[in-house]
C-alpha positions as CSV (number, residue, x, y, z in Angstrom):
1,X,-16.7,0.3,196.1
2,X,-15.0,3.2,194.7
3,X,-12.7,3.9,191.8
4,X,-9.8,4.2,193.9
5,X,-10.6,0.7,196.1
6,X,-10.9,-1.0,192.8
7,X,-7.3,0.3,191.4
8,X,-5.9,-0.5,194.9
9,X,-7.1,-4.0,194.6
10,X,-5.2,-4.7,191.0
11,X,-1.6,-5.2,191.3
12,X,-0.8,-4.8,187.8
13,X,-1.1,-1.0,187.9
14,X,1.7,-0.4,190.2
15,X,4.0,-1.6,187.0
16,X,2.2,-0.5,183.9
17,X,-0.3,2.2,182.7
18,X,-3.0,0.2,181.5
19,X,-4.6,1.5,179.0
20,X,-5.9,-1.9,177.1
21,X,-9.2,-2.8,178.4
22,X,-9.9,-2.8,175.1
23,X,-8.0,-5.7,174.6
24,X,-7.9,-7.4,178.0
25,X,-8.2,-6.4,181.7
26,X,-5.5,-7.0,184.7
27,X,-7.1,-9.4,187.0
28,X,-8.7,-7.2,190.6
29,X,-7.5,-9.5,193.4
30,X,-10.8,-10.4,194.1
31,X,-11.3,-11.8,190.9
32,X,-8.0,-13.6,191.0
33,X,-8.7,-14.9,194.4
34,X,-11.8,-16.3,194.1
35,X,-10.1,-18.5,190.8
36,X,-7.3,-19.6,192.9
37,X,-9.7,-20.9,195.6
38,X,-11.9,-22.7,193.2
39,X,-8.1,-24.2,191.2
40,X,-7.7,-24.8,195.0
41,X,-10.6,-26.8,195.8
42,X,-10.5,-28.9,192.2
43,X,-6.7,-29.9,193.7
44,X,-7.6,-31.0,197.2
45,X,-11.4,-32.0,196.4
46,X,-11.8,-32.7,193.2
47,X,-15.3,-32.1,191.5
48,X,-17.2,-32.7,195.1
49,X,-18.2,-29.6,195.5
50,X,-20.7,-29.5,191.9
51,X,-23.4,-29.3,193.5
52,X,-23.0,-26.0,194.7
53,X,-21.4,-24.9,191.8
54,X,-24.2,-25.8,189.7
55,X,-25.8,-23.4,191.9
56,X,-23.4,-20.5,191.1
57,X,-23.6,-21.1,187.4
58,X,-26.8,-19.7,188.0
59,X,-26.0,-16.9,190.4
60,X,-24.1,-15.8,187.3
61,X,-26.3,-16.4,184.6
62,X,-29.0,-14.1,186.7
63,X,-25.7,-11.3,187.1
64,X,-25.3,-11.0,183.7
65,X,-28.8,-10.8,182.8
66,X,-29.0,-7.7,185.1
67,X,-25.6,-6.5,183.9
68,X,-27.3,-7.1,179.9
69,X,-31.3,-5.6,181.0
70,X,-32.0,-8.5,179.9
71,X,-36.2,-9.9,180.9
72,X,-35.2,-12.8,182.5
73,X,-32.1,-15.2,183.4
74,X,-33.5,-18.1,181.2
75,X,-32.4,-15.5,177.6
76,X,-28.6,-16.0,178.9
77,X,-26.3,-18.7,177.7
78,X,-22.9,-19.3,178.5
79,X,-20.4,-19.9,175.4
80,X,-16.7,-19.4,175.1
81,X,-16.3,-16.4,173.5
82,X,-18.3,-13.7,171.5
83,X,-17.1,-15.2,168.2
84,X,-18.8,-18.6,169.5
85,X,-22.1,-16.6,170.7
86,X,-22.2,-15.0,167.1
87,X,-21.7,-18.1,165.6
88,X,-24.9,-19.6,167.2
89,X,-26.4,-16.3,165.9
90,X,-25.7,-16.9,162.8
91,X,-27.4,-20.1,162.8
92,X,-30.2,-18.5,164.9
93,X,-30.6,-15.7,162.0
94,X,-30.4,-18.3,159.5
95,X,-33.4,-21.2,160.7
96,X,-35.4,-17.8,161.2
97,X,-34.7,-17.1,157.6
98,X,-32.7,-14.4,157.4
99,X,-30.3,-14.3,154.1
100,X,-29.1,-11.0,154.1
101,X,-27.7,-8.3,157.1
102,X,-27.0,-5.1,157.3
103,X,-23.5,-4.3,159.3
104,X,-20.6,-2.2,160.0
105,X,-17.7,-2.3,157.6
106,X,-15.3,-1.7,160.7
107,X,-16.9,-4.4,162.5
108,X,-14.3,-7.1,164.6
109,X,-14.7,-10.1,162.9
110,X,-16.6,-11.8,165.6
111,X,-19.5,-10.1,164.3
112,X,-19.0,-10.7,160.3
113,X,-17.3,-13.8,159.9
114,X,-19.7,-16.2,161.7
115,X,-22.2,-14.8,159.0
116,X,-20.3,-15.1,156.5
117,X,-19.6,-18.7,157.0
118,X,-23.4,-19.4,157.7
119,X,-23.6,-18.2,154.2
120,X,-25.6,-15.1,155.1
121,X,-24.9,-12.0,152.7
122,X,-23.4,-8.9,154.3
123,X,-24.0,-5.2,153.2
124,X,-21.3,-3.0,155.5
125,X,-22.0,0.4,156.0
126,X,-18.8,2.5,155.7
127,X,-18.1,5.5,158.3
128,X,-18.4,8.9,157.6
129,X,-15.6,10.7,157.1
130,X,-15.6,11.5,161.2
131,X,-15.4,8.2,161.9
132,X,-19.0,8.1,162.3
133,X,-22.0,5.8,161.4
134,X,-25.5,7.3,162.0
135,X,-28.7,5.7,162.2
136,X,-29.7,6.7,158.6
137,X,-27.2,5.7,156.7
138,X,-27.7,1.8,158.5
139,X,-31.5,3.0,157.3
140,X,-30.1,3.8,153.8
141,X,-28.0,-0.1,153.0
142,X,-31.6,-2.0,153.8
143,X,-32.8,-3.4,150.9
144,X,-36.2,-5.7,150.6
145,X,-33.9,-8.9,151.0
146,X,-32.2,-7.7,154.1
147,X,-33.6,-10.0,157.2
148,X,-31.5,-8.7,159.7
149,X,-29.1,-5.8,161.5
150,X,-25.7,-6.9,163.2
151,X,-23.2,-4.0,164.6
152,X,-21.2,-3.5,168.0
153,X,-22.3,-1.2,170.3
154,X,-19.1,0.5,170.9
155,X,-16.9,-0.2,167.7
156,X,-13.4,-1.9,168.6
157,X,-11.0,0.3,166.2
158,X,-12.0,3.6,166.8
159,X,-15.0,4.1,170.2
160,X,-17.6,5.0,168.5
161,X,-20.4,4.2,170.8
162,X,-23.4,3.7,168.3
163,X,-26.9,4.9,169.0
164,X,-28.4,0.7,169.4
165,X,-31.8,2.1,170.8
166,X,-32.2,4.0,167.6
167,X,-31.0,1.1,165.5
168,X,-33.5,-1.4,167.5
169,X,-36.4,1.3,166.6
170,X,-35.3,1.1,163.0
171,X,-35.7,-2.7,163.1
172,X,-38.7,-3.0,164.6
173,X,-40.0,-0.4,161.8
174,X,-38.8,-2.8,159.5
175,X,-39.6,-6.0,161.3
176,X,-35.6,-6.9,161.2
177,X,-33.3,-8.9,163.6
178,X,-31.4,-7.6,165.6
179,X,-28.0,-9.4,166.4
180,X,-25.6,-6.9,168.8
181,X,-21.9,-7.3,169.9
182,X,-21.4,-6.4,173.4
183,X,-18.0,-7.2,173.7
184,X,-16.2,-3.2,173.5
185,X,-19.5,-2.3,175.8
186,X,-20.3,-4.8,178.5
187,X,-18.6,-3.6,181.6
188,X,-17.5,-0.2,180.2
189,X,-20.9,1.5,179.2
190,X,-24.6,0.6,180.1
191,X,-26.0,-2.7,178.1
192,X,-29.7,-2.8,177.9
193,X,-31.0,-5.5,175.3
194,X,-34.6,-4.6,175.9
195,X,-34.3,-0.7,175.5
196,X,-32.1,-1.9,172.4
197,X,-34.2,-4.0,171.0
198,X,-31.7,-6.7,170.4
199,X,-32.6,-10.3,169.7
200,X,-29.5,-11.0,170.3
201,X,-26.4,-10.1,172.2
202,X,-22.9,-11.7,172.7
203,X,-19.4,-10.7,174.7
204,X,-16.6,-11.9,176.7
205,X,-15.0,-11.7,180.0
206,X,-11.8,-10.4,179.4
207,X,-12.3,-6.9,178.5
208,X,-14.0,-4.4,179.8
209,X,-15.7,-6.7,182.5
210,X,-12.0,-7.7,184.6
211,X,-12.7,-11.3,184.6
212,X,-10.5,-13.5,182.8
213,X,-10.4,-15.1,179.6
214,X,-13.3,-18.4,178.5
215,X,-16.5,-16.2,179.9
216,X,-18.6,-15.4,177.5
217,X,-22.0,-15.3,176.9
218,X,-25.3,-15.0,174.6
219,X,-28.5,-13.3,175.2
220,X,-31.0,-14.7,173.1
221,X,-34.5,-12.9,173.2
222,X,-37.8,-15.3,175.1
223,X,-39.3,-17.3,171.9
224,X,-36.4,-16.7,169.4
225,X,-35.1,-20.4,169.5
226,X,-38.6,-22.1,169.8
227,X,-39.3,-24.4,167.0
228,X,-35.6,-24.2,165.9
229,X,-32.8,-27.0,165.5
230,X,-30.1,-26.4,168.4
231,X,-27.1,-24.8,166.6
232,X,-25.4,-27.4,168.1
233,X,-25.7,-30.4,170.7
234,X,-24.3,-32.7,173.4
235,X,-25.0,-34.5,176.0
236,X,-26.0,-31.6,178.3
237,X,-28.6,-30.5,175.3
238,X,-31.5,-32.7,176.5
239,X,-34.4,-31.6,178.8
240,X,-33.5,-34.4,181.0
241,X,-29.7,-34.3,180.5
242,X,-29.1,-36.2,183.4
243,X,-31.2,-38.9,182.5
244,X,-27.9,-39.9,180.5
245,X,-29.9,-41.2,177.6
246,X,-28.1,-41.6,174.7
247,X,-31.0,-41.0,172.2
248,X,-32.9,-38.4,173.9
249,X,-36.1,-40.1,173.5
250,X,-35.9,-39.7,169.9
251,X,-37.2,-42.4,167.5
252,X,-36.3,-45.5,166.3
253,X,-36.6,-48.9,166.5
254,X,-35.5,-52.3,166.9
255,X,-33.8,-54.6,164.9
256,X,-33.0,-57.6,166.8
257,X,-30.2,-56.6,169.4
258,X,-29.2,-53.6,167.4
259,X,-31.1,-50.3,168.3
260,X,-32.4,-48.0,164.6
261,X,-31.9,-44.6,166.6
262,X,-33.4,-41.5,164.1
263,X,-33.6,-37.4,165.8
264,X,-33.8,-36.7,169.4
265,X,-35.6,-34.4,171.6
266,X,-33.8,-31.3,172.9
267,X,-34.9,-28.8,175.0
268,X,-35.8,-25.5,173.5
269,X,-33.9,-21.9,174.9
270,X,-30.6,-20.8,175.5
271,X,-29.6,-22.8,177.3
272,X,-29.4,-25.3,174.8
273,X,-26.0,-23.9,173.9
274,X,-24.5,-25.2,176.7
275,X,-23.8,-28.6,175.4
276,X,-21.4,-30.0,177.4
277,X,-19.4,-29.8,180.4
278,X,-18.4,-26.3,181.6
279,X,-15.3,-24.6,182.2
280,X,-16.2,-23.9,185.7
281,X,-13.4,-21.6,186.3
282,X,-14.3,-18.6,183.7
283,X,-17.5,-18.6,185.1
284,X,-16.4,-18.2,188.6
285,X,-14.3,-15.2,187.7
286,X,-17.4,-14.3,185.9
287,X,-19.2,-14.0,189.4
288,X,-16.3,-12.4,191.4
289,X,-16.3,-9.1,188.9
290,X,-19.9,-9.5,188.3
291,X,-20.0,-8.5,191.9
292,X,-17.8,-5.8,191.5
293,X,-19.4,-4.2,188.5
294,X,-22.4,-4.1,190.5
295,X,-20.6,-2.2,193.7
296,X,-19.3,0.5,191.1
297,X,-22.8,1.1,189.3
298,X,-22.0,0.9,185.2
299,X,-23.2,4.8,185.3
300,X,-20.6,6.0,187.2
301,X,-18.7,4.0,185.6
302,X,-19.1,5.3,182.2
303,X,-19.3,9.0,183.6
304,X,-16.1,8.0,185.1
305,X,-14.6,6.6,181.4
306,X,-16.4,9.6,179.8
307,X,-14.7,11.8,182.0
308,X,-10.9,10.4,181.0
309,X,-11.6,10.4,177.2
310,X,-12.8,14.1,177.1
311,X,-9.0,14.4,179.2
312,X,-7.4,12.3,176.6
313,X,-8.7,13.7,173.6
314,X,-8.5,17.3,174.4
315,X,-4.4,16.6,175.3
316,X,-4.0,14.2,171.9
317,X,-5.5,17.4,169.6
318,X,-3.6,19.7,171.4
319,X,-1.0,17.7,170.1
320,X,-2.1,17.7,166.9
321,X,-3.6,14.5,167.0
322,X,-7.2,13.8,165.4
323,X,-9.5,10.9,167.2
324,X,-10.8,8.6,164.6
325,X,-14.2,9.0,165.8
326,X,-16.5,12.2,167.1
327,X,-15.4,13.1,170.8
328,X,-19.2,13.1,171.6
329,X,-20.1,9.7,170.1
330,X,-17.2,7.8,171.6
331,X,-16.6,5.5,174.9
332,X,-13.9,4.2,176.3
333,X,-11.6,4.1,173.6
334,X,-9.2,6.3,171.3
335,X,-7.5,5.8,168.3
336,X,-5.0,8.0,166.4
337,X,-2.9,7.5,163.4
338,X,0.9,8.2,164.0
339,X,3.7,9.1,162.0
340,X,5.6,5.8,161.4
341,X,4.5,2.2,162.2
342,X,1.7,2.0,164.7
343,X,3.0,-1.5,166.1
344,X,6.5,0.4,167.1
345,X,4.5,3.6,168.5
346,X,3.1,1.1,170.6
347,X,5.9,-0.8,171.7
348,X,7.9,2.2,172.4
349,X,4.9,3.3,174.2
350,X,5.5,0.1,176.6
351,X,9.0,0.2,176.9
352,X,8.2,3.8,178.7
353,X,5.4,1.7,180.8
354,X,2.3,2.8,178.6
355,X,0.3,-0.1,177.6
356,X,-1.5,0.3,174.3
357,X,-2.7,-1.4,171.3
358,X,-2.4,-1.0,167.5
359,X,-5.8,-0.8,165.9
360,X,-7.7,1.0,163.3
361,X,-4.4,2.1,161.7
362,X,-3.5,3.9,164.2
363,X,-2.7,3.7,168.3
364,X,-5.6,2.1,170.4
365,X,-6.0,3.9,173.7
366,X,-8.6,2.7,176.0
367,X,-9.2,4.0,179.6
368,X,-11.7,2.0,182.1
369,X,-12.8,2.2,185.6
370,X,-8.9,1.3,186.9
371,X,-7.5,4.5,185.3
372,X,-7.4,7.9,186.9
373,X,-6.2,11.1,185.4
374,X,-2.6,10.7,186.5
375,X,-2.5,7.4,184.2
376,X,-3.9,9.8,181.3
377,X,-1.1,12.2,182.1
378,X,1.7,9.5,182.1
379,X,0.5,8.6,178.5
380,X,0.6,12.0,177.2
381,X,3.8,12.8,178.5
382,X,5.2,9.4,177.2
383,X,3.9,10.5,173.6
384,X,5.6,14.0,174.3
385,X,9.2,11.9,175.5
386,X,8.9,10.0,172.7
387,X,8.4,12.5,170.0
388,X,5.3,10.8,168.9
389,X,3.5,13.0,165.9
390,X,0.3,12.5,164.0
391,X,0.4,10.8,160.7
392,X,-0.2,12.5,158.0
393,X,-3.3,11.7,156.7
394,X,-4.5,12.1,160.3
């Protein structure tokens, strides 16, 4: 599939310049088709057709481990979102004893507050005055207490693509966890958990990989789990979950008719998250754009998204404008301060078709595998209609 096939398959662009991956995706028809066959099928058939999807669920769950370089398809769980898959990080960082991590201080808050309400200490790195955040000065907030490293890949207010095989080199030096958020990269830019490093790794659907919302997912490293208490369980937590038993072979005894029922046995892995009955239909948009990330190849498709930020950014400073973060370390996504309130910029910026974001104190502008140069153009000359100007401090 090429660029153009994929924007010719996503209706949504022949109203708006979309510009928001950042903060959700149109649906590609194929995407949207293949949910309104499976709504389709749950209407006329009901849930007759599990079997099969039981099967799919793992079609999936080996996608995204290719999508995530991830060593097998048994480190992938399936969650609701990255704030749930950081949650059970949390937890995960916690049994392992980890009190104290090491993040970004313009992290999303699916990355800090799960930690924070684990009761894990934070240490946030601030950026450099370019909007950057190298490798040594994550190096320089370690302390001896510090158990663990937690940061996005590709940070949500301002692009900057961090350098997550360097920071995965620094924690095994320092025989830290790793937790990453994949949720600005996954779909936009290459994910590779085992050149990274990472022990973890959580993200969404609804971005950058065109899906939908309710997919997400965690990558939890072979071994990390064993010996630990599932963050959570349900009835789908056992090893023999279909044994329906409601004690999971855990102990107890008898006491005339009434049954003394004290821990239960659940199986160890990943997949222990899944504690419950699924949401079938995110994961079935999950497949259809899993399919079409793979047709486009994700380096051609970040060459393609590198290609329409250097566009972007060179027009925005010609303008006067000032990216919040190094041209060279930065993916998909722009942000620049404006003079006024950001929130108007942006709706102003919709009213003339543009579809943007306010972040990072400025105007979010993210480009993805949809966009071509014209879309870039029709921004730029929206700013120029408008009479946009940098802010001040800018």
């Amino acid at each position: 599939m090429t660029f153009a096939e994929l924007r010719a398959r996503m209706p949504a662009l022949d109203k708006v310049t979309w510009l928001n991956a950042a903060a959700s995706s149109p649906l590609p028809r194929p995407v949207a088709d293949a949910l309104r066959a499976h709504v389709e099928e749950c209407e006329t058939r009901g849930d007759a057709g599990i079997t099969r999807w039981l099967a799919q669920k793992e079609e999936v769950r080996a996608g995204l481990a290719r999508l995530l370089g991830a060593a097998s398809a048994a480190e992938v769980a399936f969650v609701p979102s990255t704030s749930f898959g950081f949650m059970a990080a949390a937890r995960i960082l916690r049994a392992r004893g980890v009190r104290e991590v090491v993040t970004l201080a313009s992290e999303f808050p699916s990355t800090t507050l799960p930690l924070l309400h684990e009761g894990l200490r934070l240490r946030a790195v601030r950026p450099r005055p370019d909007g950057s955040f190298p490798v040594e000065d994550v190096e320089a907030a370690l302390t001896k207490e510090t158990g663990a490293v937690a940061l996005s890949q590709v940070q949500y207010a301002s692009g900057f693509h961090a350098d997550v095989v360097a920071v995965g080199r620094l924690c095994r030096e320092r025989g830290l966890l790793f937790a990453l958020n994949a949720c600005q990269a996954v779909g936009q830019v290459p994910v590779d958990v085992q050149a990274a490093g990472a022990h973890l790794c959580a993200g969404t659907s609804h971005k950058w990989m065109m899906a939908g919302f309710g997919g997400g997912f965690l990558c939890v490293r072979q071994g990390l789990m064993d010996g630990l208490p599932a963050p959570w369980a349900g009835w789908l937590s056992p090893e023999r979950a279909w044994d329906m038993d409601p004690f999971a072979g855990g102990g107890g005894q008898d006491e005339g008719n009434v049954r003394l029922a004290l821990g239960a046995h659940f199986r160890q892995g990943p997949s222990v998250l899944e504690a419950g009955s699924h949401a079938w239909t995110p994961l079935v948009g999950l497949g259809a754009a899993l399919a079409l990330l793979e047709e486009l190849g994700m380096p051609a498709v970040a060459a393609h998204n590198r290609m329409l930020q250097d566009q972007l950014r060179a027009g925005l400073r010609q303008r006067g404008f000032r990216p919040n973060a190094p041209d060279a370390q930065a993916a998909g996504i722009c942000v620049v301060k404006v003079e006024g309130a950001a929130d108007e910029a942006v709706r102003a910026l919709f009213k003339e078709g543009v579809s943007t974001t306010p972040r990072g104190g400025g105007i979010r502008i993210s480009t993805h595998a949809y966009n071509t140069p014209d879309d870039v153009d029709r921004c730029l000359h929206a700013v120029d209609r408008l009479g946009l100007r940098p802010g001040r401090d800018a």
